[in-house]
N, C-alpha and C positions, 0 to 999 in steps of 0.2 A: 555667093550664097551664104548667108544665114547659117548660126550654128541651128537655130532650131527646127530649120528648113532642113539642114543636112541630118541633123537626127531621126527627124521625121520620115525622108527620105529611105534612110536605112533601115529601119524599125520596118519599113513597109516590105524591104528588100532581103529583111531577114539576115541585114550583115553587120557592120560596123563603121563606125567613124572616128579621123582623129584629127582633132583637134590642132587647130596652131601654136597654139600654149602648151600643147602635152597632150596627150593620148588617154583617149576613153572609151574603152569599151562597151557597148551598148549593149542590152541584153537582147538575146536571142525570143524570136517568137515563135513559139510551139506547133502555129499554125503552118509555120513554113516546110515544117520538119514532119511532113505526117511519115506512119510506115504502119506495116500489118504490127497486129498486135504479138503477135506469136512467131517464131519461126521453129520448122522442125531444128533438135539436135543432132540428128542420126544421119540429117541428108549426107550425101558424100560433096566436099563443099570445101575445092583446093582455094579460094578466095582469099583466105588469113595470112596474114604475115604473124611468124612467131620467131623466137628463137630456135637455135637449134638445144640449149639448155638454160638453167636460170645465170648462171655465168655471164652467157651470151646475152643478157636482155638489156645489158648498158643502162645508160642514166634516164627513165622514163622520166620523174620529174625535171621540171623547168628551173636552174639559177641553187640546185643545192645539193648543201654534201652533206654524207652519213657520216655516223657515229665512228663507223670503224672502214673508213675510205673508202667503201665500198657502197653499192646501193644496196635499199631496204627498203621492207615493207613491214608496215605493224598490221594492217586491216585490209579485208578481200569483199569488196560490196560486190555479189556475184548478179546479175542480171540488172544493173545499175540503174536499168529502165530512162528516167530526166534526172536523174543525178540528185531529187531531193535528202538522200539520206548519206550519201558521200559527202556533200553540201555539209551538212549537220554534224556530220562524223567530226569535221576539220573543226567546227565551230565549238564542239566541246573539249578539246584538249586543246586551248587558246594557249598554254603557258609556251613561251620561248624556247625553254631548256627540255619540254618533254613533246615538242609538236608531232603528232602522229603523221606516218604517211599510209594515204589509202588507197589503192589500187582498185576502179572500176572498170568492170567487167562487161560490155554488152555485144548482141550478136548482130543488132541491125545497126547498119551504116548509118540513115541517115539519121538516129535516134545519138549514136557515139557525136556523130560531129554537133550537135545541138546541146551536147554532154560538154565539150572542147571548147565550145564558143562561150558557155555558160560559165563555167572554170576561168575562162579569159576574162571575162568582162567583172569576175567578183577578185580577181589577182590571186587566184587558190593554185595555181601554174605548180608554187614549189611544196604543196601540200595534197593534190589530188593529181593521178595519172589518169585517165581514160584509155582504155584498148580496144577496141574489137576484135572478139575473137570467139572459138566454144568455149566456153569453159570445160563442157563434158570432156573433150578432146586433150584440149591443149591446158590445160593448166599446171600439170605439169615439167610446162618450157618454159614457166615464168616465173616458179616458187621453189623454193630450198626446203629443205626440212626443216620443221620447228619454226619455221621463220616467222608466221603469223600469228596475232596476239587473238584478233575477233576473226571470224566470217559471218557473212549476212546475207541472207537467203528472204529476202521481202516479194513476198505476195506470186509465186512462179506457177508458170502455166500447170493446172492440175492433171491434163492429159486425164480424164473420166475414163475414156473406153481403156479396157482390161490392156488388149491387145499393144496398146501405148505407155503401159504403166513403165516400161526400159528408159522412158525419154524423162520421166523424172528426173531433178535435178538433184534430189536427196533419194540414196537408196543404196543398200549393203555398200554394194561396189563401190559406188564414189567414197561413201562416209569413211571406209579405209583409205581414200587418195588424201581427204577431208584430213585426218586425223595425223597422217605424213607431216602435212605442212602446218600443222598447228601444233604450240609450243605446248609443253603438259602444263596438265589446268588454263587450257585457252578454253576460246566460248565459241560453238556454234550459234546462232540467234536465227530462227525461221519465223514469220509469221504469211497468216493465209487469212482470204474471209471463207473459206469454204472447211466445214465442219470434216469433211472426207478425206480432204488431204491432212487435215491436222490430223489424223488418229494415224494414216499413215508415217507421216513424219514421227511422232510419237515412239509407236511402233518399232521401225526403224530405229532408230535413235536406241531406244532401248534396250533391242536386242544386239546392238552390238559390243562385242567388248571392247572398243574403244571408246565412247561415251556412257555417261548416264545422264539420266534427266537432272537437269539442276532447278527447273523453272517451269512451270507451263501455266496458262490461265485464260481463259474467256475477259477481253476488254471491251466493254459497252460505255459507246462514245454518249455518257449523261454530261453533267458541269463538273467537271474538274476529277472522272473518275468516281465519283462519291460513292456509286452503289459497289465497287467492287470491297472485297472483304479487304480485312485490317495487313494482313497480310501482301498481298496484292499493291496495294497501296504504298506499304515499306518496301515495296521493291520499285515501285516508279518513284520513290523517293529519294533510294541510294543508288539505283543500276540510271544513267543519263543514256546510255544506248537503247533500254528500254524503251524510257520514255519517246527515244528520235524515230523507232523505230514503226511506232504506232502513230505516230501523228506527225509528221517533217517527211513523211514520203508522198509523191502524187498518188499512188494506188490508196493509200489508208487516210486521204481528205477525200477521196472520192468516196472511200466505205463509210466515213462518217458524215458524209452529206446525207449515205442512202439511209442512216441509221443502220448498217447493219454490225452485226458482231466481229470483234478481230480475235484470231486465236493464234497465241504465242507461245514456244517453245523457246528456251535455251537449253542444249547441252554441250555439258563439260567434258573436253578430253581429258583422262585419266592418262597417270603418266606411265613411262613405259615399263617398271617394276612391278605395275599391278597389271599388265597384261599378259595373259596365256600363249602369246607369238611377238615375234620384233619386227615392227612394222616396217626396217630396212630393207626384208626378203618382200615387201609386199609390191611398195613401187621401185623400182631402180634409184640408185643415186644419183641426186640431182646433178654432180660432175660429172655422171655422164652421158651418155648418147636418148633423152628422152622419147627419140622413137621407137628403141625398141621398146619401152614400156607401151607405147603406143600399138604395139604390131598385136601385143597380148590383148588389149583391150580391146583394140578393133575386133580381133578371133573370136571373145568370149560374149563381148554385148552387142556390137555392132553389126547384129547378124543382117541380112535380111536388105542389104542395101536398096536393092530394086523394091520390095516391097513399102518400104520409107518413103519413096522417092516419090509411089506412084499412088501414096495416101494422102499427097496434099495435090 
């Protein structure tokens, strides 16, 4: 058989081929990989492989070593959805000596392995992780204190009705977990097309004393940003996350096919001298046993399991 034949072949079967010469990974078709769009956070859902701490989580990248012999993480793409903006993350901090690594995060199975294959076939192996896991849950068993420079929150289920507003992915409770694992002066980054969750986020964000807002803005996909203010515009200028973050993901080529509005947040965690608690008592130490931070969490948010269970 033909390589073009065997390409062709693959492409149709959704897999890969290698070559006699050397090995090529094909790119994955989206088609193959459908899944619901949403999944609840809250179900009760023993499914996950995680660690038992971030100690425990060994070498998730492919073929490389950390700074200090140890594994790391610089960035957290939370709900990674096709990996366009994990993708993009690797692509802007190209230099050798400062290559970021990014840790994506998704809950449907067969969306991670189309994530995995996609990674494989662009050679990002020593650059991007993929997981599936909660994040609501588990994040926790994967991350240290301070260890995270960004997090990124693109485009997550709004959960409208009141009675779901808990399944939120930004909200008091996390943004303290949020603020644990983010180094002072890191950046949250959220964006949404829907005007309702932004004020929420906002909101949020706001009120807590670990962030303030550093950034927020309405982005209207015209030619090259033109109508947004001068302002605006010097920050898609100077901030490169910005700019991936609105245009390099599937969700936000989709919002700009509909013409419709993106609305963006950054906030900055504040470091730990200017806060009125230590965020140490807040989650347990990452050395140690992360269920039991988990047992609190389950007690306080995770009310209601049968009711979760029997909403979808």
């Amino acid at each position: 058989m033909v390589v073009d034949e065997v390409a062709s072949y693959c492409v149709d079967s959704g897999n890969y081929v290698e070559k006699e010469e050397g090995s090529m990974n094909l790119y994955p078709q989206k088609k193959y990989f459908r899944s619901r769009a949403h999944c609840n956070p809250l179900a009760n859902n023993d499914g996950f492989d995680y660690p038992k701490n971030p100690d425990e989580r060994g070498n998730i990248f492919v073929n490389t070593s950390s700074r200090t012999g140890k594994n790391y993480i610089d960035y957290v793409d939370v709900g990674c959805g096709f990996g366009g903006l994990s993708i993009a993350l690797a692509n802007i901090d190209d230099d050798d000596e400062k290559k970021k690594k990014i840790l994506a995060l998704e809950i449907r199975s067969k969306v991670v392995e189309f994530v995995k294959r996609r990674i494989n076939a662009l050679n990002l192996q020593d650059r991007i992780a993929c997981v599936r896991t909660n994040a609501m849950i588990h994040l926790p068993h994967f991350l240290h204190k301070a260890e995270i420079e960004k997090m990124f929150f693109c485009f997550p289920d709004p959960h409208f009705k009141a009675k779901n507003f808990r399944r939120r992915i930004i909200s008091k409770a996390l943004l303290t977990e949020y603020a644990f694992f983010l180094k002072p002066y890191g950046f949250l980054y959220a964006i949404t097309d829907v005007s309702q969750l932004h004020k929420w986020h906002l909101d949020t964000c706001r009120n807590h004393p670990s962030f303030h807002i550093y950034f927020h803005a309405t982005f209207h996909h015209d030619s090259n940003y033109q109508g947004q203010s001068a302002e605006e515009q010097q920050y898609l200028q100077c901030d490169p996350f910005l700019l991936a973050i609105i245009s390099h993901t599937e969700e936000a080529k989709k919002v700009a096919r509909a013409q419709n509005p993106i609305y963006c947040l950054i906030a900055q965690r504040l470091p730990d001298d200017q806060l009125p608690f230590s965020p140490s008592i807040v989650v347990s130490s990452s050395s140690g046993d992360a269920n039991k931070r988990n047992e609190v969490v389950e007690a306080d948010v995770f009310f209601d399991q049968e009711q979760d269970n029997n909403d979808d």
